[in-house]
C-alpha positions in Angstrom: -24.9 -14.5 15.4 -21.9 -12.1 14.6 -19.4 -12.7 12.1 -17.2 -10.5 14.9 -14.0 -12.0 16.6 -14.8 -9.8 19.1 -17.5 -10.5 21.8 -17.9 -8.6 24.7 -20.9 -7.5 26.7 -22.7 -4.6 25.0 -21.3 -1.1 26.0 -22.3 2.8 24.7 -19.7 3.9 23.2 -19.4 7.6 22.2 -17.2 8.7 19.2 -16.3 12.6 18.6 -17.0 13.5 14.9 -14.0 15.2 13.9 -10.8 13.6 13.5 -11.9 10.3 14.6 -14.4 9.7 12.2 -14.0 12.8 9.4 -9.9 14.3 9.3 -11.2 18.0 10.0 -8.1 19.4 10.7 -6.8 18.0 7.3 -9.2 19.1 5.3 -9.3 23.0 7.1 -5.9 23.6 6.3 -6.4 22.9 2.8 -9.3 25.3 2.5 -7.8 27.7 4.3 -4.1 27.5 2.9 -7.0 28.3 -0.9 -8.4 30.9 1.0 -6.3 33.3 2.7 -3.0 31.8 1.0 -1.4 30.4 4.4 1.0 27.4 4.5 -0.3 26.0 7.1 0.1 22.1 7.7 -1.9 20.1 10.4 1.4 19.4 12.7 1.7 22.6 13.5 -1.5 22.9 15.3 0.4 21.3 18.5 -2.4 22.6 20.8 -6.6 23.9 20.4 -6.5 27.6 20.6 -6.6 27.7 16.7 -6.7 31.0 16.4 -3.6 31.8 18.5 -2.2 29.2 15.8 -3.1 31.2 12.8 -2.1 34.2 14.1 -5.8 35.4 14.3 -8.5 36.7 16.8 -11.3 34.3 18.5 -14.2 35.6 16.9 -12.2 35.8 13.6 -11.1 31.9 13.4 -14.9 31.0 14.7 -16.0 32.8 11.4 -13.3 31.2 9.6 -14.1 28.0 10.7 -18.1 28.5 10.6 -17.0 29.7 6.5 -15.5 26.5 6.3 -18.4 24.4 7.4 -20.1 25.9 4.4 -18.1 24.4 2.0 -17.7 21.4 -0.3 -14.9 20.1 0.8 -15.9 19.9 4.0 -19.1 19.0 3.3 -17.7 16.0 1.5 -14.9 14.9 3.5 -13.9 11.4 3.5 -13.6 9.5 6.5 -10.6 8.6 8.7 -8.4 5.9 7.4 -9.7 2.5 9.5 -13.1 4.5 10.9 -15.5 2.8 8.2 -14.1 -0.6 9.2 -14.0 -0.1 13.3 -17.3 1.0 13.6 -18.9 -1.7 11.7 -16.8 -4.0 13.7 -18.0 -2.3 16.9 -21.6 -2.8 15.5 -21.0 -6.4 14.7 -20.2 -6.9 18.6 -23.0 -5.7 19.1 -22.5 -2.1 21.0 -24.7 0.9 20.5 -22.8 4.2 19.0 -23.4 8.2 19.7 -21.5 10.8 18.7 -21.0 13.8 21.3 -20.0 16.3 18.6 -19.0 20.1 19.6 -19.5 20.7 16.2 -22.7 23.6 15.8 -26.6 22.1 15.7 -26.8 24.9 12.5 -25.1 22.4 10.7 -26.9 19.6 11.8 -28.2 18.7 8.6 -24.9 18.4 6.8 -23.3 16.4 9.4 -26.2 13.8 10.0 -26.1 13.7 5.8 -21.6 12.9 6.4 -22.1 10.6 9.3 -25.1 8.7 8.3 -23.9 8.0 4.6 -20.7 6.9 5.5 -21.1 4.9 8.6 -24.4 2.3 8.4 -24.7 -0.6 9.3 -27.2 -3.5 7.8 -28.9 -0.6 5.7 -29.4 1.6 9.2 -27.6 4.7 10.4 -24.6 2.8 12.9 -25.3 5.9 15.0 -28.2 5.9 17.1 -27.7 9.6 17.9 -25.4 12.7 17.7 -25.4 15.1 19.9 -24.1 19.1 19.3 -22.0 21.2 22.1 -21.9 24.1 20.1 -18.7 25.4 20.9 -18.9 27.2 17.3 -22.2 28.1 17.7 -25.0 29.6 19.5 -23.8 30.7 23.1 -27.2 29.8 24.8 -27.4 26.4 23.4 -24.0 25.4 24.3 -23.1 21.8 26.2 -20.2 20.3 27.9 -19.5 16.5 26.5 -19.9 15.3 29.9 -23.1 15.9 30.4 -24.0 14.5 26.7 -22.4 11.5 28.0 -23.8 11.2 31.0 -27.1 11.8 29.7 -27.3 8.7 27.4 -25.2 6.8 29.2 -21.8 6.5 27.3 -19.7 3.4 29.0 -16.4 4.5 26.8 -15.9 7.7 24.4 -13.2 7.8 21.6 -12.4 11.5 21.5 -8.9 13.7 20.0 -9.5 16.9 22.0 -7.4 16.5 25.7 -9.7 18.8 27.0 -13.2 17.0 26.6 -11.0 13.6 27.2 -10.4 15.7 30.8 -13.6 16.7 31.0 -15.5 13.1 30.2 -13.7 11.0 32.2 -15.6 12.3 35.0 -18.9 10.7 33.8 -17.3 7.4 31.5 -15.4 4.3 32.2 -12.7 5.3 30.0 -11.6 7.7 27.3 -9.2 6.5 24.1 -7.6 9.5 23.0 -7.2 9.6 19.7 -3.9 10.8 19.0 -3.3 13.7 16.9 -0.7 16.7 16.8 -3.0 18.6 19.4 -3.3 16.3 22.5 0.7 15.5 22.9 1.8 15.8 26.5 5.3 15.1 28.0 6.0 12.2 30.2 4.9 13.0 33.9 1.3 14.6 31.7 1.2 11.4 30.1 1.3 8.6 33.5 -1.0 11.3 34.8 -3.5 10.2 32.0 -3.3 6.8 32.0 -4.2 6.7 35.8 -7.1 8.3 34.8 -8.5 6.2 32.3 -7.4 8.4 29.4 -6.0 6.1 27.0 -3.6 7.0 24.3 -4.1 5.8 21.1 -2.8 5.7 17.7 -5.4 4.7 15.1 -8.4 2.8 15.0 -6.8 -0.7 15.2 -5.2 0.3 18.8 -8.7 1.5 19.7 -10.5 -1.9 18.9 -7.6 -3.8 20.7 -8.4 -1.5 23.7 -12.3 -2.0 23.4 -11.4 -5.8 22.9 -9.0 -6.3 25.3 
């Protein structure tokens, strides 16, 4: 018996690793504002293309980032305000979680150490697997979301980048885009999404209430 309000029929819900669960983009700025003594402040990154951001070259953000990975601070990043609390409440409903990361399998060790001693559930990982797309890693080991979805049969996938919201839709029921700085459209963009099944949403509470219904 749950102690849940919410009871629906069991889905597969995938959750994307940074932002939704850990702030990355947060926690970046500040270790690169230390670094290479930038200002930079997360509402500036209004798109993906990082680099073109920064002011710096592809391969030199991917090594700026990969440096990143390698530190403390990100190592011990704390999670995203209402994440703790919405997956255990999406655990107590009964659904089974993944996390489709794009996040590199080099680091796999660190991130199954951030996910899996923040988010448990009754003394067990909540996640029953995460998966890497390795868009900051190895080139021959790279995968699309989709088809990490699709494989394990992800139902609904909570997920900040517009791009792999686009991308997954193909292959899931529906999308809640988590909304951050990156992923704003304008209006006509915006209709467009919702007819797709991308949903828009602001925090984790408007996430549960679309899970929930």
């Amino acid at each position: 018996m749950t102690n849940s309000p919410y009871i629906i029929d069991r889905l597969i819900i995938g959750s994307d690793i940074d932002e939704p669960l850990f702030p990355f983009l947060e926690n970046f700025c500040i270790f690169h504002n230390d670094e290479y003594g930038t200002k930079l402040k997360t509402e500036e990154f209004t798109g993906y293309d990082m680099g073109k951001i920064i002011g710096v070259s592809n391969d030199e953000i991917v090594r700026r980032v990969l440096e990143f990975y390698q530190t403390d601070l990100f190592r011990l990043m704390e999670p995203t305000e209402g994440a703790v609390e919405s997956i255990q409440e999406l655990k107590n409903a009964g659904h089974l979680l993944m996390a489709p990361t794009a996040r590199p399998d080099s680091i796999a060790n660190i991130t199954h150490e951030q996910v899996n001693d923040h988010f448990r559930y009754k003394g067990n990982p909540a996640f029953f697997k995460i998966e890497y797309g390795n868009t900051f890693g190895s080139t021959n080991h790279r995968r699309k979301k989709s088809e990490i979805c699709e494989e394990y049969g992800v139902k609904r996938l909570i997920e900040d980048g517009l791009h792999y919201a686009r991308d997954c839709i193909t292959v899931v029921d529906k999308v809640y885009l988590f909304d951050v700085p990156g992923n704003q459209c304008n209006d006509k963009e915006e209709a467009e999404l919702k007819e797709t099944q991308i949903i828009r949403c602001k925090g984790w509470n408007r996430i549960l209430e679309e899970i929930f219904g």
